[in-house]
N, C-alpha and C positions, 0 to 999 in steps of 0.2 A: 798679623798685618790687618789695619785696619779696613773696610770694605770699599772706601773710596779711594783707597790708592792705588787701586788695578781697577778700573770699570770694566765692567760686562764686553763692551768695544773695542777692551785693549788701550782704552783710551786713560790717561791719569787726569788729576785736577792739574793745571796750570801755574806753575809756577814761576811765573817770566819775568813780575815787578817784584824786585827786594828791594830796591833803591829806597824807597818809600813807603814803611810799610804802614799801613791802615788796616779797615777789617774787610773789605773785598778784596785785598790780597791773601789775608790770613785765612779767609774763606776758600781763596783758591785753593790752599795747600790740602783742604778734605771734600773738597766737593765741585765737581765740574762746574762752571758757570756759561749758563744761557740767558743769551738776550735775545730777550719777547718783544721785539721791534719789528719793523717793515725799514725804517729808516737806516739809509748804506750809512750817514757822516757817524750816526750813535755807534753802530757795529767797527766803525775803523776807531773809535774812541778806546772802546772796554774792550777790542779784541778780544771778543768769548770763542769760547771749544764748540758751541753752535747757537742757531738761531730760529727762533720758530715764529711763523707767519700768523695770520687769520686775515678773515673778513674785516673784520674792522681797525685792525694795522693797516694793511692794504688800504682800504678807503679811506683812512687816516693821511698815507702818507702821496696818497693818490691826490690830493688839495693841492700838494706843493709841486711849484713851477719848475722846481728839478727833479720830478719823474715825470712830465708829462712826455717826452720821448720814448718812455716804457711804456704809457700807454699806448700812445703812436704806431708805435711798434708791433704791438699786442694788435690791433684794433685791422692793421692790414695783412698780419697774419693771421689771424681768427677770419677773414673776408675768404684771403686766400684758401683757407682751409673748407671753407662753405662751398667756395665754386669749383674747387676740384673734387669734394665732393657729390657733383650735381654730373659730372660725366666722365666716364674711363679715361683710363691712364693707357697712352697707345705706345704699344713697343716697337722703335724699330731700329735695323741694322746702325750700329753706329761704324761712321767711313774715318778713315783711317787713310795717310798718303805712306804708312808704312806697311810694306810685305808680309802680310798675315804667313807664318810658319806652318808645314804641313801638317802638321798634328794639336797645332793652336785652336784652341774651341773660339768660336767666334764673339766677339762681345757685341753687347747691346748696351743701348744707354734709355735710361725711362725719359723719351721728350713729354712735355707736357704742353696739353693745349693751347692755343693762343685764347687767354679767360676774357670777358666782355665785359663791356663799362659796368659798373657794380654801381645801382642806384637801391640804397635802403628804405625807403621809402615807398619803395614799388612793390616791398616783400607784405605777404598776408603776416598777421600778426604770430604765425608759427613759425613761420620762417625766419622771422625776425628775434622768435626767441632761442632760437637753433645758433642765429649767428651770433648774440650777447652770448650764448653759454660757450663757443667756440673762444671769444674774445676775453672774456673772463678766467679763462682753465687759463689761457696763451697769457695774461697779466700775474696770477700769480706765481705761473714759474718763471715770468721777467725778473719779479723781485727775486725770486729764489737763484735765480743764476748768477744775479748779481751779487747775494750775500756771499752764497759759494765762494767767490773769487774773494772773502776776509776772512772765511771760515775755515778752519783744518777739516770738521766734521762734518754732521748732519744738518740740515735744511729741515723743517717740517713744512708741509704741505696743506691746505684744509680743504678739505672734498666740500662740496654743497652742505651744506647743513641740512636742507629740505629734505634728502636724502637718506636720513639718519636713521630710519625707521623699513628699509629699502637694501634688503643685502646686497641683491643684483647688482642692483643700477650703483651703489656704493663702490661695487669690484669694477663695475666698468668707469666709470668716473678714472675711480684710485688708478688703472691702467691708464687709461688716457691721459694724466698727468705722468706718469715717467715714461710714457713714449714720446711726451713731448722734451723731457728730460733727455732724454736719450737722443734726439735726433741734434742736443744742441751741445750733443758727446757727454754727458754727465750723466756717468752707470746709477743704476737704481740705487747700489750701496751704499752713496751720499743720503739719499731722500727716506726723509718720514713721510708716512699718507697718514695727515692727521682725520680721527672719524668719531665722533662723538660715541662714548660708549654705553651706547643704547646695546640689547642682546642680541640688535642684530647686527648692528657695528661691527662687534667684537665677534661674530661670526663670521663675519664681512673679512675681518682682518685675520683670522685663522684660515681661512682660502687664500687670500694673497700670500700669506708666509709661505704655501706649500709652491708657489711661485718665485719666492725667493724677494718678495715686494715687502717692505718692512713698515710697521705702523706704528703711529702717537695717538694711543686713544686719551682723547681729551674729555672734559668733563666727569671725572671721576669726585665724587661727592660721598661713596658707600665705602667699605669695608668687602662685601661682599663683590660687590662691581666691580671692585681691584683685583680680589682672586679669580674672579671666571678672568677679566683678563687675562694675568698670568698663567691661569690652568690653560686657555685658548695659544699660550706659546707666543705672544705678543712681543714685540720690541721694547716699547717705550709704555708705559702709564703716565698722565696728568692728574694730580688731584689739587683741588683748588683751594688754596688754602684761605686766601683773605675770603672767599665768597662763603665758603662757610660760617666763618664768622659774622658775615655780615645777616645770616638767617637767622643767627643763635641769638645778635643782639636784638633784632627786628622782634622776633618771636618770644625772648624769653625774657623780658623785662624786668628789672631788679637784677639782673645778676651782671657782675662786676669782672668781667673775661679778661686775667691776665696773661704773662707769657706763662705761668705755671697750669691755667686750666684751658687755654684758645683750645678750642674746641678742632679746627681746622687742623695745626700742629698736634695734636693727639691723635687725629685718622692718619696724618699723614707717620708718622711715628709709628703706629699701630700696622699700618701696610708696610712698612720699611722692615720693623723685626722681624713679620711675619715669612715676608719673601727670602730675608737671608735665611732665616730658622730652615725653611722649607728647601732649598737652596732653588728657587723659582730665577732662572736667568732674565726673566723680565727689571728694565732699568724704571725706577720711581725718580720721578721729575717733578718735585715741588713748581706749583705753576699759582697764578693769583696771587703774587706777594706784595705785599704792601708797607708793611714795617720790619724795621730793622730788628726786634724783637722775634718775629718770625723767622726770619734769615737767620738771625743766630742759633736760635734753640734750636733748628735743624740742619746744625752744621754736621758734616757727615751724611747726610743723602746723597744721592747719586750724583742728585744732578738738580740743580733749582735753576728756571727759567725766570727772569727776573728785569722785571721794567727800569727804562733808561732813571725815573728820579730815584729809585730805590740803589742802583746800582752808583748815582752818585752819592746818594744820603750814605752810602756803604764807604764807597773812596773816601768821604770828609771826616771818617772817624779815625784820623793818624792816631799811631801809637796800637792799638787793638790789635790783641791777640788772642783769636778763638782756639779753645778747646771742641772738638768732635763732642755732639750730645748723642749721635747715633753709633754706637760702637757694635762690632762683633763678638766681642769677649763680654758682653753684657747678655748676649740671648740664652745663657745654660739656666739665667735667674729667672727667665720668664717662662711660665705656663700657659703655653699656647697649643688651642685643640686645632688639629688639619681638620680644614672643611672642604670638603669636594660640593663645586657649584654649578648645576647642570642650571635649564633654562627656568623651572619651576622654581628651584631655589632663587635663581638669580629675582626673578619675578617677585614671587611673596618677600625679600630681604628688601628689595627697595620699594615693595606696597609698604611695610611697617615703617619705612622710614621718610616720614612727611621732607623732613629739609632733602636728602637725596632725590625722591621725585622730582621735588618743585625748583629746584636749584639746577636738575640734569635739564627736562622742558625750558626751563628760561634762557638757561644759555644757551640751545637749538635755536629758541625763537630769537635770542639776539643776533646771533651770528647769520640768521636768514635774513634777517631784517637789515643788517650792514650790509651783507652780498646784493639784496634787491636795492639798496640807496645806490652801490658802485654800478648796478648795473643800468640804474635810472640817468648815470651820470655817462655813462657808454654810451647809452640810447641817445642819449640828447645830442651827444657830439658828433653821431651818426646821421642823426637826422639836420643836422645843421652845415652838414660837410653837404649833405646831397639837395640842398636847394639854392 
């Protein structure tokens, strides 16, 4: 049996559209399909098995005049959450016009305060950034609750990117996002806590597991960075495929990267054999895709998260019928050494590997940099509500 037709979750690929068949159907048949959207109309389009967030989907689809009630939403419960954070929660008798039973324990009900006019403007500039980071956690689980409700699956999540480097503060984030989860009834079981996979990320997310809190570590660019994932007992791996490529052509000049030698499809192929060979439960989620040449060749992975034009440029190919390139009956041919990857190793494999470093750093610094635009755009609506 081939490895994508039982995933790791229990979950199979999707097999719903035969009507019409093309090569994103045919793709279903060996490989779960995720859409890498923030946008709900793309998600009711392609009906994918799940959907993963970030900063810059989020602020993407944070522009358009049909989320602006999610932010609205967001903006007075992140307020809310500030001001009952500033004084206790008082408990008292809650009355009842029914006859409390002689052996009925009493109940109580948690009243909460009566909160006072909420002027932003009047906060010092810490306070003010306590209530944006309130308002922003509360924004991307709007989107996520709202994917949920087209998704069978998983949601991912993206912690702070700023973060990345910060195992604490990464475990407190990651909880604070499913307890907002949870209070809006949606078990942690749904949610990925995506965390860039820096060593201490992936530290970060081997503490939550023992919690039972499941993680997407994103940014996977190494070989090695993949196994300390996997050895750390992780949920989900990202590795990026188009962006690799895009370091190999920048950097290596003359050389002609097809679908036979992309460099991106060769790690990502490379961590796929390795984790079945190993029988590593960690799922590999091709993420960065951009051609349909790379969707193909790695038909058969777990799971490819894949953008709304790729996944039409995939739909417009009627007729297409893929074969699986990632097979189980293929790993007896390859010779592959087990590497055990503690933090040293982890460390010196991505110093030797210039495109891994510079590729992992970039995408932190982009995704911090989208989170600080969404949040310059919070601030401003904050400060425009209260004059």
């Amino acid at each position: 049996m081939d490895a994508a037709e039982v995933q790791h979750d229990g979950s199979s690929p999707s097999k719903k559209v035969k009507s019409n068949p093309n090569a994103l159907n045919s793709l279903r048949d060996h490989t779960v399909v995720v859409a890498d959207t923030g946008k709900i109309n793309d998600i009711q389009k392609f009906q994918p098995q799940d959907a993963t967030t970030n900063p810059s989907l989020i602020l993407e689809a944070a522009k358009l005049p049909e989320y602006q009630a999610l932010i609205d939403d967001a903006i007075q419960k992140g307020i809310k959450a500030y001001q009952l954070s500033k004084q206790p929660i008082q408990k008292q008798p809650k009355r009842t016009n029914s006859r409390k039973k002689k052996d009925e324990p009493e109940t109580k009900e948690i009243v909460e305060p009566e909160l006072p006019q909420f002027n932003f403007n009047t906060l010092n500039p810490e306070e003010q950034k306590i209530v944006i980071g309130l308002i922003t956690d509360q924004l991307s689980v709007n989107f996520g609750l709202e994917i949920l409700k087209l998704v069978p699956g998983y949601v991912s999540t993206e912690v702070d990117a700023r973060l990345s480097y910060d195992k604490q503060a990464t475990i407190d984030k990651a909880k604070r996002i499913i307890a907002l989860y949870e209070q809006a009834g949606i078990t942690k079981e749904r949610i990925l806590i995506k965390i860039a996979s820096t060593w201490e990320g992936i530290q970060a997310a081997k503490a939550l597991k023992k919690e039972g809190i499941l993680c997407n570590m994103t940014l996977i660019f190494n070989y090695h960075q993949a196994l300390a994932c996997a050895q750390a007992g992780v949920r989900l791996i990202s590795p990026f495929v188009g962006r690799i490529l895009d370091w190999f052509t920048k950097n290596k000049s003359g050389e002609d990267y097809t679908k036979q030698n992309h460099p991106g499809v060769k790690l990502v192929t490379s961590i796929w054999n390795s984790f079945k060979k190993f029988k590593y439960d960690t799922i590999v989620m091709a993420a960065s895709l951009r051609l349909v040449d790379e969707a193909t060749e790695l038909c058969g992975c777990d799971r490819m998260t894949i953008p709304i034009k790729l996944l039409n440029d995939l739909q417009g190919l009627e007729g297409t019928v893929l074969e699986p390139k990632l097979k189980v009956e293929n790993l007896d041919k390859l010779n592959i050494e087990k590497v055990t990857v503690d933090e040293k190793t982890y460390r010196w494999e991505m110093n030797q590997d210039a495109m891994g470093t510079e590729k992992l750093n970039e995408g932190i610094r982009k995704f911090a940099q989208d989170l600080e635009t969404l949040e310059n755009v919070i601030k401003q609506k904050l400060t425009q509500n209260n004059q």
